[in-house]
Every structure is written in C-alpha cells, then in structure tokens.
C-alpha positions as CSV (number, residue, x, y, z in Angstrom):
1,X,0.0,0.0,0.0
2,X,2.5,2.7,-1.1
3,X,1.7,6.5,-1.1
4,X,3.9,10.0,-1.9
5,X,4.8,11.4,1.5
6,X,4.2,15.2,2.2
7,X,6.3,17.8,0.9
8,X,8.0,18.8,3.8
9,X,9.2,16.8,7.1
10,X,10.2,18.6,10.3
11,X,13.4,19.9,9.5
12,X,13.6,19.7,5.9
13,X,12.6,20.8,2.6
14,X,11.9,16.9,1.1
15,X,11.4,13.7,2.4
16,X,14.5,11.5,1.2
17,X,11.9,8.6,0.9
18,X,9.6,8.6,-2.3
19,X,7.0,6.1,-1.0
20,X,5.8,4.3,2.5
21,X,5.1,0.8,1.9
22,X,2.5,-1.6,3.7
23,X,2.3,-5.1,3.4
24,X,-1.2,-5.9,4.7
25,X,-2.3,-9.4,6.1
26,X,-4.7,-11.3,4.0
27,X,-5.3,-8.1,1.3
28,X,-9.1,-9.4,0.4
29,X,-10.1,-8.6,4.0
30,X,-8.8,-5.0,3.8
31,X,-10.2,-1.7,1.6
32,X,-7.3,0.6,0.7
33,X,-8.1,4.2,1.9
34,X,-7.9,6.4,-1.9
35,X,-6.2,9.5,0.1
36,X,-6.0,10.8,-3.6
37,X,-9.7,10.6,-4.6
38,X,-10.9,14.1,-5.3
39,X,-14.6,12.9,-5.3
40,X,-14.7,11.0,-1.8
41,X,-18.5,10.7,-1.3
42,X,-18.5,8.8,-5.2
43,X,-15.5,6.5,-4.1
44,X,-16.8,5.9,-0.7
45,X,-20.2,4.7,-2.5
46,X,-18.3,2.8,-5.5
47,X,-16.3,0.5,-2.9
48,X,-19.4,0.1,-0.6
49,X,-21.4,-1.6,-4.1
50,X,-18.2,-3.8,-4.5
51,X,-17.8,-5.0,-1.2
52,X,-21.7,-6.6,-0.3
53,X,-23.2,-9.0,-2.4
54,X,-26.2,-8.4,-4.4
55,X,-28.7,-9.3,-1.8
56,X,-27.0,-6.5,1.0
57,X,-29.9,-3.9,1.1
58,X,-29.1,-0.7,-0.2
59,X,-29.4,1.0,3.4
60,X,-26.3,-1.3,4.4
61,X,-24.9,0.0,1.5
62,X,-25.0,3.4,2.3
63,X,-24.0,3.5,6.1
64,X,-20.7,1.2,4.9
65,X,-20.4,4.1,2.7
66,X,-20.9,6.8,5.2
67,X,-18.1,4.9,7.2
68,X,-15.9,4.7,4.7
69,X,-16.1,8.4,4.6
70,X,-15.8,9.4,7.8
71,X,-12.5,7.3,8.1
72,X,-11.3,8.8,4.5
73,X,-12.2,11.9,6.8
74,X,-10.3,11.4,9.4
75,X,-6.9,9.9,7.1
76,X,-6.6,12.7,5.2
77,X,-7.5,15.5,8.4
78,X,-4.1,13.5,10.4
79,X,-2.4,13.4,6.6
80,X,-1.6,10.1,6.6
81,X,0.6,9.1,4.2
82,X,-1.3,5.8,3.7
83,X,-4.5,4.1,5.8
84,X,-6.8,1.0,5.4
85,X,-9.8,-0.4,6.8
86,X,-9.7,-3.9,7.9
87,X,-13.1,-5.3,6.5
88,X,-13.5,-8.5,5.2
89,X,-16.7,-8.9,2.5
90,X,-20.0,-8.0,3.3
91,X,-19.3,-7.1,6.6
92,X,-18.7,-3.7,8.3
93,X,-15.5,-2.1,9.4
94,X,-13.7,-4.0,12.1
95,X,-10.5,-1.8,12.5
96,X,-9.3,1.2,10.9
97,X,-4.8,1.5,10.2
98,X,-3.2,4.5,9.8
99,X,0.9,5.4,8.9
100,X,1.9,9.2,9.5
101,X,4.9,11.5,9.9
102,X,5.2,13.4,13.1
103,X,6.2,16.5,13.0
104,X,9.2,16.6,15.8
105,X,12.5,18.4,16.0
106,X,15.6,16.7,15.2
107,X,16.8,16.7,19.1
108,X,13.6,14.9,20.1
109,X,14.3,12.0,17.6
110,X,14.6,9.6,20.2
111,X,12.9,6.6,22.4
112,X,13.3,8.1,25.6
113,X,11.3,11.2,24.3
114,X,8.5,9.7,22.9
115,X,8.0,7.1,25.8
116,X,7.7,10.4,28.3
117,X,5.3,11.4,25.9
118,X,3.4,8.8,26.0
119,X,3.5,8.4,29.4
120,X,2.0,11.8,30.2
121,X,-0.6,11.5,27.7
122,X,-4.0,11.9,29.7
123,X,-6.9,9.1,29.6
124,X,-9.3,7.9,30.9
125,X,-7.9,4.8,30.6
126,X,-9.8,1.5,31.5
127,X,-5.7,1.0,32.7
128,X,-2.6,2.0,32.1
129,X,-1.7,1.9,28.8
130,X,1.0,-1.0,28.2
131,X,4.0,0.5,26.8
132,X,7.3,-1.2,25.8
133,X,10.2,-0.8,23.1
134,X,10.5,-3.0,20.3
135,X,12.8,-2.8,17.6
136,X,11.4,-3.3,13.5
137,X,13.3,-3.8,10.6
138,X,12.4,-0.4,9.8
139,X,14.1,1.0,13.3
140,X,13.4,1.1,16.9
141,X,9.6,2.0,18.2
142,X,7.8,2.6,21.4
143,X,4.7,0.5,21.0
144,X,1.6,1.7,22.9
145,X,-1.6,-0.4,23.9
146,X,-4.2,1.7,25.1
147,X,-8.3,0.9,26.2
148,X,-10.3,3.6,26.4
149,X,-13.9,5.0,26.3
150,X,-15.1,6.5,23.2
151,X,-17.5,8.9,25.5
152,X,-16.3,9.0,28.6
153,X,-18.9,11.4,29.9
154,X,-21.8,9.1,28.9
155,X,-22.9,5.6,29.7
156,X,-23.6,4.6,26.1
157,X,-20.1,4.8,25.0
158,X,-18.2,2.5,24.1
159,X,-14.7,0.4,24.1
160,X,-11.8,1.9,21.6
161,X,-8.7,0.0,21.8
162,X,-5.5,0.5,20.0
163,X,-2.2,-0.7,19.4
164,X,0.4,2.3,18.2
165,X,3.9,1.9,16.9
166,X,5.9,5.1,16.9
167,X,9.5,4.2,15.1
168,X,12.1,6.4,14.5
169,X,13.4,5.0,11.3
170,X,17.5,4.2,11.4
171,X,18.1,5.7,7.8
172,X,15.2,8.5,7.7
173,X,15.4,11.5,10.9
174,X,11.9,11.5,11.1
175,X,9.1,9.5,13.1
176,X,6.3,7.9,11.9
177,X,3.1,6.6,13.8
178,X,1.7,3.7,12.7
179,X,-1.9,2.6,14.3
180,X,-4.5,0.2,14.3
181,X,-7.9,0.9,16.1
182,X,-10.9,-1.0,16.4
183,X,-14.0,-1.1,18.7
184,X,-14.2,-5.2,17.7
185,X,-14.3,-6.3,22.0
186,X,-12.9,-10.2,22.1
187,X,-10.5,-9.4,19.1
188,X,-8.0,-7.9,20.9
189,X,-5.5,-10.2,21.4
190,X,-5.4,-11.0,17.4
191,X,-5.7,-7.2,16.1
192,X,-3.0,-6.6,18.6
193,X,-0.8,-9.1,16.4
194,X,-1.8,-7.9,13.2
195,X,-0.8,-4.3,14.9
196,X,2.5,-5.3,15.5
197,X,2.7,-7.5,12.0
198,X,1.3,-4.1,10.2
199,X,4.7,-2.2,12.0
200,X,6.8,-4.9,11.2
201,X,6.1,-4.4,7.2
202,X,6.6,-1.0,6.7
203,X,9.1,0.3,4.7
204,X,10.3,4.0,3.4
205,X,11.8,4.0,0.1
C-alpha cells in the first residue's frame, strides 16, 4: 500500500523517501483508503457496491459508505501518508490503520522522548496503557496499547482499543506513527498481532 509522503518533514525541505510501503495481512479482508480521490463521497459509494453481495440492502450500502467516509475523513484530516480499513466482505468495518509522519525536531528523535510522551498523555484509561520498546526492521519504536472510552462522559459509550507503533526510522530523521484501532471487544489479542505484523512491514523507500 505505497503512497507519496508530504512535501515537507520537520526539519527539511523533502522527504528522502519517495514512498511508504505496507504489506497488509490477508489483502481481500482489507479496503485501501484512496487518500487521492478528489470525489470522496462517489469513491466511498463505489467500494461500498463492490464490497456486499447483491442481496446486502441498499441502506447497508449506504451506512458502509458513510463509514468509509468518515475514516477517509479522518486519514486525510491527520495526513496520513497511507491508511486501510480492515473489512472483510459484506461485513462492516472491524478496525481502521493508519501510517503518518510526526512533526518533531531533530533533538527529540529519540525513544526516551517519545516514551515520556506517552507516558503523560492523559486518559481515561480502562488501565494504564502498556507501553514497551520493540525494535522493527524499519528501526526502533515505542509501542503503545491503550483501552479507552469512546464517551467517557456518557454511559452509552463504548470500548476503543488501540495498538500504536511510533518508530524512529534508522536511515530516515523522522518518526512515523503507525496505528490500528478497532472497537471489535474479544479481538484484541489478534488485532493486537496484526498491529504489530502491520509495523513490522513498513518500509520507506
């Protein structure tokens, strides 16, 4: 899943990396985000007609394609360089990945930095958010699993967890974050492995 990174990094003019590359698990269970698509509502509902069978009533349709949306939305808002929906056929969105560049100075290019960041960021938190350091053949990363309420204020919210990845790269002075969220409760032990098999496959070039 390659895509052109932004213009500009933190501290330079150009990236010196053309494209970041995904490999994602099982690729029929997952809709590329078209970051690129200058007609999003008309994409959104042209992937929603290919992905149910003919017997999917149209209102399905539509709210798949509303959802697609909204996480098109939300992609290009962050400016990711590249996102995907996990969503195998002719059912509903189950998690929602996302790879972006962080804008951070040079002198903050480092683990210890980002895991204080992480560290202070507030909740609520169902707990503490589980973070460790990993290393990836891209370069080392703090990964980050956090549970928390999607409205914390209210008692019809419910259950986001998410497994985040933020690697400096060994041959690029930048940081990306790569993330996978879902709301999918009793899947979190596998999405948390496709999290970290997501990290381990991408690649700047």
């Amino acid at each position: 899943m390659p895509l052109t990174p932004p213009t500009h990094t933190a501290d330079t003019a150009s990236a010196d990396w053309q494209h970041c590359r995904v490999t994602l698990p099982a690729p029929h269970n997952w809709l590329v985000l078209d970051l690129t698509a200058r007609q999003p509502d008309a994409w959104a509902r042209s992937v929603a007609e290919e992905h149910f069978t003919a017997d999917v009533p149209a209102e399905r349709r539509s709210a798949f394609a509303e959802d697609v949306l909204w996480y098109w939305s939300v992609a290009r808002r962050q400016q990711a360089l590249c996102a995907a929906l996990h969503t195998p056929r002719d059912s509903g969105v189950v998690a929602f990945y996302s790879v972006r560049e962080l804008s951070i100075p040079s002198e903050s290019l480092r683990l210890d930095v980002l895991r204080a960041e992480a560290e202070r960021a507030e909740g609520p938190y169902f707990r503490p958010p589980d973070i460790t350091e990993v290393e990836l053949p891209l370069g080392a990363a703090l990964r980050v699993h956090r549970l928390e309420p999607t409205a914390p204020d209210s008692a019809a919210g419910s259950v986001l967890e998410g497994v985040a990845h933020y690697v400096l790269p060994r041959a690029h002075s930048t940081a990306l974050e790569c993330r996978l969220l879902w709301q999918a409760m009793g899947l979190g032990e596998e999405l948390a492995e496709v999290a970290d098999e997501l990290a381990a496959s991408v690649r700047l070039v």
